[in-house]
Each structure stands twice: as structure tokens, then as C-alpha cells.
N, C-alpha and C positions, 0 to 999 in steps of 0.2 A: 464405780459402784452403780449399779445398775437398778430397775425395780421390772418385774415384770420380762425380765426383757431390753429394757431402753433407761437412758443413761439419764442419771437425778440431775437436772440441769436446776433445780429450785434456791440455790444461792448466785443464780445468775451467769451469763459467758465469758467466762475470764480470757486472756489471752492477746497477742499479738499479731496483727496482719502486716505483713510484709509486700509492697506492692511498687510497680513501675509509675508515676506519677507527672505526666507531661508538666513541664512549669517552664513560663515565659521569662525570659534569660538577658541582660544584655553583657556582650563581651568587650573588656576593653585591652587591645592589645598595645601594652608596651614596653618597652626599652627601658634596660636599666644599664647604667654605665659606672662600673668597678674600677678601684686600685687594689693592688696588693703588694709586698714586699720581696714574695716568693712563690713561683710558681703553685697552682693546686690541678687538679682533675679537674675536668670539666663537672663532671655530678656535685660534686661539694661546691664547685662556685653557683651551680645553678639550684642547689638548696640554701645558701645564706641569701642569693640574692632575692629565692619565695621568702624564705622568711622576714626579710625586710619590707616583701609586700604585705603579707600576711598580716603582721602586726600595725603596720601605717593604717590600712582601709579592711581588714577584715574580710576578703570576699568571699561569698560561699565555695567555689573554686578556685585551684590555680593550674593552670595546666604544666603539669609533670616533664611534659614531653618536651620542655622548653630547651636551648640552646643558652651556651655560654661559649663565647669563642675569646681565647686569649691571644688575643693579634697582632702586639707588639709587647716591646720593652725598653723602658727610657728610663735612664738614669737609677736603675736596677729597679723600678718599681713595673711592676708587671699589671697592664691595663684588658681590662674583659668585658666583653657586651654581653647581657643577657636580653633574649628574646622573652616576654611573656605573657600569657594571656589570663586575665582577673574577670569571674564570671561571678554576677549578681542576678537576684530574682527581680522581676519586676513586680512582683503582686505587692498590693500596700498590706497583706498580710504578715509579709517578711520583710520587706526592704521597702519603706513609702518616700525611699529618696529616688525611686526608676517608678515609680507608680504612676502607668498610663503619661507617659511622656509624649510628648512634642518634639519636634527636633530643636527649638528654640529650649526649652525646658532642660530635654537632656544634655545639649551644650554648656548651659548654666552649671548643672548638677557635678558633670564633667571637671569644668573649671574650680569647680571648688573642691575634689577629690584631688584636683592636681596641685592644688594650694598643701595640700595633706602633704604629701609626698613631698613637695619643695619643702615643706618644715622640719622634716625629718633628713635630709642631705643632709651629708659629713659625719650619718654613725658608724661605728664601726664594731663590723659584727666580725670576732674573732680573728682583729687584725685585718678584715678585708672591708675599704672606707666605698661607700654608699657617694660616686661623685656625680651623680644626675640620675633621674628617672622621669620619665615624657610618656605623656599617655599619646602613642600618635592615630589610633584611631577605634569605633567601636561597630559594630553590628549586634541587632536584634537578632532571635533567632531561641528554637526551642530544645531546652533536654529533657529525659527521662530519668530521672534518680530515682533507685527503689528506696521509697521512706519506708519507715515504723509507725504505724499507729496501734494505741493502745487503748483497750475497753475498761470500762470504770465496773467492777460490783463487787461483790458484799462476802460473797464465798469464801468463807477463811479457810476450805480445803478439806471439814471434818466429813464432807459427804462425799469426799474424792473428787477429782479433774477431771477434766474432759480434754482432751488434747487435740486440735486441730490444723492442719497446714493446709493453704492454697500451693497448688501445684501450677497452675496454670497462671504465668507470673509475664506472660506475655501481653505485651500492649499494644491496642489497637485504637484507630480513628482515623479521621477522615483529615490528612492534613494538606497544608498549600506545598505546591511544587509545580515544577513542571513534567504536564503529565504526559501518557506515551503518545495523545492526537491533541500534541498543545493546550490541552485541558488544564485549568489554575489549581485543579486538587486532585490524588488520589489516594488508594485507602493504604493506609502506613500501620504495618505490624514491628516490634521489636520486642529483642528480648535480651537478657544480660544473665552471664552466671555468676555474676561477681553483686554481693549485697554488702549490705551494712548491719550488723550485729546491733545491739542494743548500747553499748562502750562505746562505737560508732567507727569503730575497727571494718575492715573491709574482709569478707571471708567469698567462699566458690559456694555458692548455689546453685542445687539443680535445676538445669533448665525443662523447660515446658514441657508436660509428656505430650497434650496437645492441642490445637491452636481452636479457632472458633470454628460452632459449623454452622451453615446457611442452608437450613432443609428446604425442599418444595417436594409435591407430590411427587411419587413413584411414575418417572416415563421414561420415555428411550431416545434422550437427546441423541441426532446424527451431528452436531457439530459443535464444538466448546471452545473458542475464544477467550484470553484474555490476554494482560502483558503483566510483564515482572522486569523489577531490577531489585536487585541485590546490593548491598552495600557491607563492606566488611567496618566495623567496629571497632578502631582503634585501641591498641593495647591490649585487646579481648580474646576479637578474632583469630588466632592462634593456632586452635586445633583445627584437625581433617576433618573434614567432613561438615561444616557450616555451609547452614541456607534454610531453602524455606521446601515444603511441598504441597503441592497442589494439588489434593486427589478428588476424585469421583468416588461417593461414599453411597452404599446401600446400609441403610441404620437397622433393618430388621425390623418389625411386628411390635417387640415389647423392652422398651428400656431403649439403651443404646447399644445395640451390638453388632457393634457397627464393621462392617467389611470393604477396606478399600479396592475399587472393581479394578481403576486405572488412573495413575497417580504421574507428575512430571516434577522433577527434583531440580533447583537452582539455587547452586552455591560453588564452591570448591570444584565441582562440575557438574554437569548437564544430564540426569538418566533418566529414565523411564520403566516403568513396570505396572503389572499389574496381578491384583490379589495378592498381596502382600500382607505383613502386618498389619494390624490398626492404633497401637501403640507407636507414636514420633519415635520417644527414645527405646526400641524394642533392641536390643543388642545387635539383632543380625538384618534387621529390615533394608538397610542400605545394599549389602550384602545380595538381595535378593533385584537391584536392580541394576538396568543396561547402562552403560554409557555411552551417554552421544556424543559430548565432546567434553575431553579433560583439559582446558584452557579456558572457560567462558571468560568476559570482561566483564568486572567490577562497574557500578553506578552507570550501567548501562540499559537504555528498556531492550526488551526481547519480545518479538510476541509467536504466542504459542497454538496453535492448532490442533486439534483431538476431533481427528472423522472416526466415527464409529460407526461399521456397518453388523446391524443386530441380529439378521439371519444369519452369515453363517461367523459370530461372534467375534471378528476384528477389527482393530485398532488400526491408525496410522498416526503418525507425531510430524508436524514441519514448526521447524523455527525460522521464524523474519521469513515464511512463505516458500522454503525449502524443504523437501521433503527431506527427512533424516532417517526415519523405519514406517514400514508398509505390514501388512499384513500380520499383525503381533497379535495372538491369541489374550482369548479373558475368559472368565467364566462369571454369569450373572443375568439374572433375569430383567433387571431397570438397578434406575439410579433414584435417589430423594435426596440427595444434598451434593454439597462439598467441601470440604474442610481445607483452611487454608493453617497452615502448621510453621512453627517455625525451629528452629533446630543449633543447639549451643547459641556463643553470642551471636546477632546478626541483626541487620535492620533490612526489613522486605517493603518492595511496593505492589501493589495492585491496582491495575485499571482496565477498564473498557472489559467487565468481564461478562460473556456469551455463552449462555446453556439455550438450544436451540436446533430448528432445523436447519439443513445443510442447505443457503439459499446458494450456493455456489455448485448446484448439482451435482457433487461427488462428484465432480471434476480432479482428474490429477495429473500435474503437468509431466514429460516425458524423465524417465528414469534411461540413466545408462549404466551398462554393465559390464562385463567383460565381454560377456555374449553379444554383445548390440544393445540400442535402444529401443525402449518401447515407448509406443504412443497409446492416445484413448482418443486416437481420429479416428472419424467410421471409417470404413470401404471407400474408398475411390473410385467413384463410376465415372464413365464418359458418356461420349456417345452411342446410345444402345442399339442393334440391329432395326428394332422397328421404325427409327428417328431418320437413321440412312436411306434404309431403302422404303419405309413404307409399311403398314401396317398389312398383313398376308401375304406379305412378296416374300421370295425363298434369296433373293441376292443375286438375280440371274435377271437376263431383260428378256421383256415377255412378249410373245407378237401374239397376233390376232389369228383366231381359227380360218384359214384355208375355205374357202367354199368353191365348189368346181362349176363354172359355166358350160353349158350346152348348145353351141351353134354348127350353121354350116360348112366348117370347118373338118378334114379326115383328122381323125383322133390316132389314124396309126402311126406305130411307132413314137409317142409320144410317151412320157411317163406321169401316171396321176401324182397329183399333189407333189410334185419337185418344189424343193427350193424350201422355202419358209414363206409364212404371212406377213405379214405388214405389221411393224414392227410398233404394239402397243404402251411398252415402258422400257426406256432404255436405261440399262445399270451399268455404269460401267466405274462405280465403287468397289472396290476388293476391300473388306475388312480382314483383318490376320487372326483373329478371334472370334469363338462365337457369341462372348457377351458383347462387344464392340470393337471400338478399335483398341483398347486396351484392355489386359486382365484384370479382372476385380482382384485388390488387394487392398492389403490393413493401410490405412495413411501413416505414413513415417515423414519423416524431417529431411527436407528436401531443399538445395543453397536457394531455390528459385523463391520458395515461398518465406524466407527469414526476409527481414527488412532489418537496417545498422540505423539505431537514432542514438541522437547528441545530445547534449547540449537543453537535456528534457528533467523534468522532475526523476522521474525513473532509472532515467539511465546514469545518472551518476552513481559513484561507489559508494556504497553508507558506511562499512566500516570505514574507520580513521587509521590512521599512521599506518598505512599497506602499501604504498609508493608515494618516495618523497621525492624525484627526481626528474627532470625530462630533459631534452636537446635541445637548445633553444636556438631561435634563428640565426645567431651567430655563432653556433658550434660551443655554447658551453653548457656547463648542467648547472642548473638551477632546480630550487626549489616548488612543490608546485599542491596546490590544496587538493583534497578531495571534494567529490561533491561534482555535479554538474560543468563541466568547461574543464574540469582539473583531469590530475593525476588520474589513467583510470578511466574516463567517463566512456562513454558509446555500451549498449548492448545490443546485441543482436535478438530482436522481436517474434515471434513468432505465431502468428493468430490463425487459430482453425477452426471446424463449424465442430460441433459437440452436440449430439442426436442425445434425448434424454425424454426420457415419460414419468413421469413426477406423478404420484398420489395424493400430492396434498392442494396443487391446484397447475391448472392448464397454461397459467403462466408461465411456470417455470419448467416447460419442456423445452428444453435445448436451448440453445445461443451460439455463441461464437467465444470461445475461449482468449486466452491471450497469457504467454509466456514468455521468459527471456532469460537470458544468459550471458554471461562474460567469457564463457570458456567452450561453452555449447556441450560442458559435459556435467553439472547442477544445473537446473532450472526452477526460474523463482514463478512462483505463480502470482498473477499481477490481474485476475479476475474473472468474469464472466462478462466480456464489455459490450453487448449484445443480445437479447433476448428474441426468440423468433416471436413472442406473442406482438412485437412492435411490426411485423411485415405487414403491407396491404399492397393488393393486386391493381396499381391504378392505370392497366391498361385495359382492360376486358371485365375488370368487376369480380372477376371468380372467386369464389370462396375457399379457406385455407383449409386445418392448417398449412403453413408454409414452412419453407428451409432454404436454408444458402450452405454453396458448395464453395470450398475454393476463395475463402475471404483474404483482400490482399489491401495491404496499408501502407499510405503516402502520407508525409508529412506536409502543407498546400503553404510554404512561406510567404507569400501575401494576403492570404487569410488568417493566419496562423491557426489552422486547424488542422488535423488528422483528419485523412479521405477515406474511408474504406468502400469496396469496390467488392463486389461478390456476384454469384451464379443464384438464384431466386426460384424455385419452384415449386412445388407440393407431391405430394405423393402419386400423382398418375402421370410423373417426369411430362404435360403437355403444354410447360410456359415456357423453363428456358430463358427468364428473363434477366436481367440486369439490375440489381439492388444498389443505391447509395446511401451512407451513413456517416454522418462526419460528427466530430469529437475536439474538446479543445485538448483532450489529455489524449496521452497515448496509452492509457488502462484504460480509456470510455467513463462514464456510458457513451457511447452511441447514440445520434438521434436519426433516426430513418427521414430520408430525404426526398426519395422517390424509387419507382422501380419502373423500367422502360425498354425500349430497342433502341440501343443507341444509333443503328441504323437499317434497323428496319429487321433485321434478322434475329434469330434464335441463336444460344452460343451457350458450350460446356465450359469451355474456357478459356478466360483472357487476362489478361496479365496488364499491370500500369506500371510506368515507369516513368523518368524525366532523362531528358535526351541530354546530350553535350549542351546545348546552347541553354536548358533549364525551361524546357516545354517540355510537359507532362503529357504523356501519351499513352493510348490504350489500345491495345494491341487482342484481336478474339478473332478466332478459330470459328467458321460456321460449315455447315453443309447446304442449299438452296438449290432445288430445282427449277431452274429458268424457261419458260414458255413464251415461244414466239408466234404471233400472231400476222400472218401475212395478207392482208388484203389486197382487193382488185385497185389497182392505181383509180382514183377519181378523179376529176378536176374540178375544184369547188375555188373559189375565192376567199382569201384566208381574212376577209374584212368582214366574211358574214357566215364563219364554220361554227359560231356558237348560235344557237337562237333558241327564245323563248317556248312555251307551251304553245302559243296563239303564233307562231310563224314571225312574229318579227323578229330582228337580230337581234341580239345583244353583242351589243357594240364592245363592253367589259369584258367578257371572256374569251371576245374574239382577241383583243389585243392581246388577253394574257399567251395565248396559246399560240399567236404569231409572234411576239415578242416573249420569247422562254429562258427562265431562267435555272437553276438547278435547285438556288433556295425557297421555291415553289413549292417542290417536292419535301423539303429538309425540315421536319419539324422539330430537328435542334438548331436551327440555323436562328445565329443572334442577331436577326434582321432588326428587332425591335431596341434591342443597344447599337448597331449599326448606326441605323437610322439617331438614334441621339448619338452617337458620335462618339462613342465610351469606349469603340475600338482602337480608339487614337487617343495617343497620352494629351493630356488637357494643357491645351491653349488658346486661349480668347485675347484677342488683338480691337480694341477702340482706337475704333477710325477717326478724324477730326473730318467731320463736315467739312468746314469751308479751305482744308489743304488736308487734303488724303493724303500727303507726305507725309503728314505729321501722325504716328501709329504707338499707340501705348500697348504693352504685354504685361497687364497684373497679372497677379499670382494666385492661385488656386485658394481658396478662401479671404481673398481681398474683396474689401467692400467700401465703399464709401458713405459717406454721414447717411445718406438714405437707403443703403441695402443693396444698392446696385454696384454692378462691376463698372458699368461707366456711365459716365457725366450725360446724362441726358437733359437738355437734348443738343447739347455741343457734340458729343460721340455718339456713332453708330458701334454695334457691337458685332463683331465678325467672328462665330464660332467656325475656330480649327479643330479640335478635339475635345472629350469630356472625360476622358477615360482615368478614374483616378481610384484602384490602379488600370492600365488596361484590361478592357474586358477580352480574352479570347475564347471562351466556352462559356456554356448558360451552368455546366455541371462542374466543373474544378475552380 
């Protein structure tokens, strides 16, 4: 009955709310142990032996799914174990015998529940005798019952009812777990279609048409992070098509009218779509989406990625950092929310969730296809004509203009200007191209530039139970874990330079990529481990920005770090320098080390390695035009070829230049660890004063009561080496 228009509510709101209701639980699981006279089913022995519990302690639960196994037979009486578990509330509102326990407390409370039970051994419930029941152990822990509550008023109905349902019967919060970056909580949806009637009968409710949504202004995230794990719902879970989804929602101007732009599905399987329905339970909404993968695993995190590029309107999707679809059309001007949905029975996680710009530069690691692989490495330059021969030279050696002398000399029969001039640049480089010595082309995946690591955070295999086997050194198979060292471990790495111009700040133009693979035919994208805003010029000072060509990575096992090694220059290709960056992980970041000539020269490309014997070495490609300088022989005394402003010698420069050494010249040369003796593994030998026979060799961090290596002043100290580990380069 209405007035106006709107419903006479004036005897109050009568009615029933039906709701999911977290409540703090403990379970105690245990053993009940049967005789009988005559075989029964298992269901019937595992209902007398509930109801034996049922009626001893009452608990609010008992789990259904329990087992009764009848194992033997003696003396024609037939013996049965039941499994079972008895679930109690802990709030002092319901049960103030679990109310805020203690482990001391609940032990007690325990013990005397199990006093219950021993009183009641030797019933027999329909012929079958009750011969022990042992509670053997309990855990805390939380469920979700849809309870009934009921509102009080005065309405006796002459004005007519108002009739209201909650549709949206899904439950959320923030609970403990462990989360997808070891985090102690994340956010937990569930939903059930199975309720309880008012008689307290269990009937199918429908589930949620749909889940919560988390508005913010109208913008155009480029990148959406988060992780999911799914959990199917014992007894429930049942039907097709359980899980949850995660869309990108535009709600519209007025009201909610709400359109979802691009949505990712996880349950029963893996899809994706977009513009879709807006209603969860829409008949055909599933229907309208892709699948990625029809096997996902159960109580597992997943995390998921959404690049969206908003000019010209797509999408891409990677799971666990794999690209799975590229280029998937949407229609939609922005986003202001997202709705996280959940669908029949099912229990959903969320965490670590990211609406945001893409700080990973729309980076995408290589796709292969039947056609080939593609990459998003720039061009490939080498070394370019002007670098070879010289800025205005044609590639040819150039002599000097001819001029004709005039003396007394007959000129007949002579021929003017024979021959050639005097020869002012000589080339005698042949490039095979005209951009250099190689062709410009797209960077592709090349065996030279992958790198095989072990035995690393990354490179072992995440998924479980994928290889259970290996050979073992004495030729048998054994069993072998995943993970790091195990079944499975090594990927092949591969890190490239990734050119980029960012609108939202200068920092984020370009870096160094880094990807890898088990198969080299998926690749997981493992980050941005490199950013060029971190380069500085510390040989000349010159101003950036900068870039690196040609990034190559070493794992340095007495540091335990990752080396990376790259080509360094900026946009008027005139450094050519040599970049170092080291890392303790092999995703980075990177921290810049320095940039230099490792000897003295310019270089497009060089390559590191470590040889048979486990010396790392760096191997580059230069060009250098060498100029010799030939003077009139002198003869000067080499005790006074240096000398000061005012004429006297210097005596210091004369010796250095009469006594020459090559680490003069070498401004990587580790004369200053030399010199302490760091190039030689550490040995220090105490001498005895008064019998130099007598020689002690402590050990590298031995010290005596006062800090010293040796007994002074009974021992003299005789450094043989300090090296701990050996030093042999200032850079690896």
C-alpha cells in the first residue's frame, strides 16, 4: 500500500536479514572408535557415530565429510574408526567455555569436554557400542555462517508489507593469511549459495549479482596490478563456472550505470574480456569472455597485469609476468572504479592491488610465434662511417695538392703533375655498408647476448609438482624439489637497453630491460633493472641525457653480485664509453658504478665472460688511429731529461722516465692494492726475535688479547699477502 507514490512504512520495518557472518571458531578433531555385530555402510556408521557427538557436547558443527573405516573383524563383531571434527564459537556471546582462551585455558576447557565423552562410552546407539572417543587435537581458525536476524515492530499488516531482500550476500574483509609478497593479511571475499531458512533447514540461495566497488576519479590508468587466489569451497563448489572477477568499471554521470570497460576472470578458469555485461550473474556474461587457461590451480596466488594503451584503445593481460593476449580491443573513454565480484560458492583473495601509471615503461618482453620472434630492442648500431674514418672523409686516403716547382732544370719531355701528393690520410678500412660496419636492424635474441643463471631467486621453477625426477650421480632416479637448486632450476636471462620518452617525468625514459625463459619460447618479464636517469659522464664531465647499447651480465661469485657491463653514450654517438652497474639480484635494480676506457680506447662492442680457469674477462672491438712521432736522435743524459721551470733537474721524473714501467701509464692498474699486497691470498707469518726458526702463521681474522696478529714485542710481523679474496681488477 503505498501513499503518494511511496510505501506506508508508519507500523515500522518488519522482516528478516539474511547475512554471511565471520565468527571466531575452535575445532576439535577427533577419533571415535565403534563396535558392531554386523556389517553397515560407511554413511550410517559415520551418522550414529555424529550423533553420539552431537548429543555428548553439543557443538555448533560437525563435519559431514567425516570418514568411518571398518577395518577389521574379530570374533564376528565388526570394529570402525570414525574421523571427526566438532566446531564451537569462541565469542562469550555463544559459547563462554572458548571465550578468549589461552592455550593454558583451552587445554583445561579441552580436558573437561573429554571427561564428557569418557562418561558417555559404552552407549549404544542402535546396536552400534560407543568403545572410546579422544579428542586428539584442535585449531583456531575462522567461518562464515549465513545467520538470520530479525527486526522487532508493531505492524500487524492492516497497512500492508513491504517486502525486502539483500541480494549482495557476499562477504568481505581484511583477514590474516599469508599474503602474495609475504604480507600477514589480505582482503578476503566469500560467498555461499547454500543458507539457512528460518526452521534452520539448509536451502540454495542465490548468489551475489554483484560484489563491492572501490570508486576514484575518472582517469586513464596505463597499468593495473593486483594478485588473486581462489579457493573452491567444500561441498559447494560444484558447479561450472565458480570464481571471482575483477573488472575496470566506468559507473556513468548518474546513479550507477555502470559499464565494465575490461574485466579478468579466476575460477574454474582463467578469461578475459571486455565491455561486457555489468550484472555478475547475467546469463551470458561468461559466454562473452576469452580463455586463457582452462586448468588454473586452486589456493594458489596469481598475479595479474592490465597494460592499457589509451590512444589507439588496447589492452594486454600477462599472468605470473607472462604475456598471455596482446593487443585486445575496448571501447571507453576512462575508468572511476573497480568492482571486485564473486560468482556461485567460492572464497576469493586480494592483494597488492595497483591502478596506476605504467612505471615499467610499456615494456614487453619478446613474443614468439610461428612467424618468428619479436622483440622491443631498438635498432642495432655499430660503428658508424664518421667514427671509422673521420668526420668529412668519403672512406678513401686523401694526399695533399701537388704544387709544381720551377728551376734550372729542362722540363722536356717530362709529364706535369705525375704521380700523386704526399699522402695526407691514410684509410685503409673498407666498411661493407654504408651505415657502418653492419646493417641497421630491429634487435632480436641473439645465443651471444642470453646469459644461463642457477641456483638464483629467479631462476628456479615456481610452479610445484612439474618435475619430480633427476639422475643422480650414481645412475639412479631419485626425487628432486622445485625451486632454486632443484628439479627444473637454470633460466636463460636476457637483458637489453629499451629507448623510451615518458611524458610524465624524465626519469623514466628508457633503461635496461631484463627477461628470461626456460624454453626461450614464453618469456617472463622480470623488470626494468636499470634506469638511464642513473648514468653520469665521469670521464669529461659532458652533459646527458645518456644510453647504453649492448648490456651484458655476469654473475661475480666472490662478491656475490651481478656485473653488468654496457656501451654508454648519448645522442651525438661522441663518448663511446664503458658503463658499470652491479646488483645483488639478477632482476636489479642496478646501481651505477662508474663509466670509463678501460684502456684508453672508444668501443661499440664488447662482451664479458669467464674463461676455463674462472677469470672473468672483457673482451671489445675498437678502431684507433695511431700517430708516430719521429725525432732527431739527441743525446742527453737520462739523470737530468726531466727539469724544472728555473733549469735545475728534477731528479723524480728523471728516474721515473729512465726507470719505466707500463703501470705509469695504466690508470686501472691495482698498484695501490699491489702495493698492500691484496694481490696475493693472505699470509702473515710472526717471526721469533731471538730464533727466526721459530715462525707462526695465524689466520686471517686472528688476533690476540690485545688486537694484534703477533706478540709484540717477542714477534716481528712478516706480511706475505693480504688478499682476502684476492684482488685482481679495481672493476670485477
Amino acid at each position: 500500500i503505498t501513499i503518494n507514490g511511496k510505501a506506508n512504512l508508519a507500523g515500522g520495518k518488519c522482516g528478516a536479514l539474511k547475512t554471511a557472518v565471520p565468527r571466531d571458531v575452535i575445532e576439535l578433531y577427533t577419533e571415535v572408535y565403534m563396535t558392531m555385530l554386523s556389517p553397515l555402510n560407511d554413511e550410517r556408521i559415520a551418522y550414529l557415530g555424529l550423533q553420539y557427538l552431537q548429543e555428548s557436547l553439543q557443538p555448533v558443527f560437525l563435519n559431514t565429510n567425516s570418514f568411518a573405516s571398518q577395518n577389521e573383524t574379530v570374533n564376528n563383531t565388526v570394529h570402525a574408526l570414525l574421523f571427526a571434527t566438532m566446531t564451537f564459537y569462541t565469542s562469550d556471546e555463544v559459547n563462554a567455555d572458548f571465550a578468549w582462551l589461552n592455550q593454558t585455558q583451552a587445554n583445561k576447557t579441552i580436558d573437561r569436554y573429554q571427561a564428557v565423552l569418557n562418561k558417555n562410552l559404552g552407549a549404544n546407539i542402535a546396536e552400534v557400542f560407543i568403545v572410546d572417543a579422544t579428542i586428539k587435537s584442535y585449531d583456531f581458525t575462522t567461518i562464515s555462517p549465513v545467520e538470520t536476524s530479525f527486526t522487532e515492530c508493531s505492524n500487524p499488516g492492516s497497512d500492508g508489507t513491504l517486502y525486502t531482500e539483500a541480494k549482495a550476500t557476499t562477504k568481505m574483509y581484511v583477514a590474516t593469511t599469508t599474503g602474495a609478497e609475504s604480507t600477514s593479511r589480505a582482503l578476503f571475499l566469500s560467498n555461499r549459495e547454500m543458507g539457512n531458512t528460518t526452521s534452520g533447514s539448509e536451502r540454495e540461495a542465490p548468489f551475489s549479482a554483484n560484489g563491492p566497488i572501490v570508486p576514484f576519479e575518472a582517469s586513464r590508468p596505463s597499468r593495473i596490478t593486483y594478485y588473486s587466489r581462489t579457493d573452491a569451497v567444500p561441498s559447494e563448489s560444484l558447479k561450472v563456472d565458480y570464481g571471482s572477477l575483477f573488472a575496470l568499471i566506468s559507473r556513468g554521470e548518474s546513479g550507477l550505470n555502470v559499464s565494465n570497460v575490461i574485466g579478468v576472470f579466476f575460477g574454474t578458469k582463467i578469461m578475459h574480456g571486455s565491455n561486457f555485461g555489468s550484472a555478475v550473474d547475467e546469463a551470458v556474461y561468461l559466454k562473452r569472455l576469452v580463455t586463457i587457461d582452462n586448468y588454473p590451480i586452486l589456493s594458489r596466488w596469481y598475479k595479474v597485469d592490465i597494460k592499457i594503451q589509451w590512444v589507439n584503445h588496447t589492452y594486454s593481460v600477462s599472468i605470473d609476468d607472462l604475456i598471455v593476449t596482446t593487443e585486445q580491443t575496448f571501447q571507453g573513454d576512462d575508468v572511476d572504479g573497480i568492482r571486485l565480484s564473486t560468482y556461485r560458492s567460492v572464497d576469493v583473495w586480494f592483494d597488492e592491488i595497483y591502478v596506476g601509471f605504467d612505471n615499467s615503461l610499456n615494456f614487453q618482453c619478446p613474443i614468439t610465434l610461428r612467424t618468428g620472434t619479436s622483440t622491443q630492442a631498438p635498432v642495432q648500431r655499430h660503428w658508424s662511417f664518421e667514427e671509422v674514418h673521420g668526420e668529412g672523409n668519403l672512406g678513401y686516403t686523401a694526399y695533399n695538392v701537388m704544387t709544381r716547382h720551377y728551376n734550372f732544370l729542362d722540363t722536356q719531355g717530362s709529364i706535369a703533375f705525375d704521380g700523386q701528393g704526399q699522402v695526407n690520410d691514410n684509410q685503409d678500412i673498407k666498411l661493407q655498408y654504408k651505415d657502418g660496419d653492419y646493417p641497421l636492424t630491429q634487435g632480436l635474441i641473439h645465443a651471444g647476448a642470453l646469459v644461463y643463471l642457477t641456483n638464483s631467486l629467479r631462476s628456479g621453477k615456481t610452479p610445484l609438482d612439474q618435475s619430480k625426477t633427476r639422475v643422480s650421480d650414481q645412475g639412479l632416479w631419485s626425487g628432486v624439489k622445485d625451486g632454486p637448486g632443484g628439479a627444473g632450476d637454470g633460466r636463460q636471462f636476457w637483458y637489453t637497453e629499451y629507448n623510451f620518452e615518458s611524458d610524465l617525468s624524465p626519469t623514466l625514459n628508457g633503461g635496461v630491460a631484463a627477461c628470461s625463459s626456460q624454453d626461450l619460447n614464453r618469456w617472463r618479464f622480470e623488470g626494468i633493472v636499470f634506469h638511464y636517469t642513473n648514468l653520469s659522464d665521469l670521464v669529461f664531465g659532458e652533459p646527458g641525457p645518456f644510453y647504453v647499447e649492448r648490456p651484458k651480465v655476469l654473475f661475480n661469485a666472490p662478491t656475490g653480485q651481478y656485473v653488468m657491463w654496457a656501451v654508454m653514450d648519448r645522442e651525438k654517438r661522441d663518448l663511446a664509453l664503458s658503463a658499470i652497474a652491479t646488483s645483488p639480484y639478477e632482476d636489479g635494480p642496478f646501481l651505477f658504478r662508474r663509466s670509463f676506457y678501460p684502456d684508453g680506447n672508444q668501443t661499440r662492442d664488447q662482451v664479458i665472460f669467464v674463461n676455463d680457469e674462472g677469470q672473468p674477462l672483457l673482451g671489445r672491438t675498437y678502431y684507433q688511429t695511431v700517430e708516430f712521432l719521429l725525432p732527431q736522435a739527441i743525446m742527453q743524459p737520462v739523470w737530468e731529461s726531466a727539469k724544472n721551470r728555473d733549469g735545475s733537474i728534477n731528479y723524480r721524473n728523471s728516474y721515473h722516465r729512465a726507470v719505466y714501467d707500463p703501470g705509469y701509464d695504466n690508470f686501472n692498474d691495482i698498484y695501490l692494492q699491489r702495493w698492500r699486497k691484496e694481490d696475493i691470498a693472505y699470509e702473515v707469518q710472526c717471526v721469533d726475535r731471538l730464533n727466526s726458526s721459530k715462525v707462526r702463521t695465524p689466520k686471517s681474522g686472528e688476533y690476540n688479547d690485545d688486537g694484534d696478529v703477533c706478540n709484540d714485542p717477542s714477534e716481528r710481523k712478516v706480511i706475505i699477502g693480504q688478499g682476502v679474496p684476492v684482488v685482481t681488477s679495481m672493476f670485477i
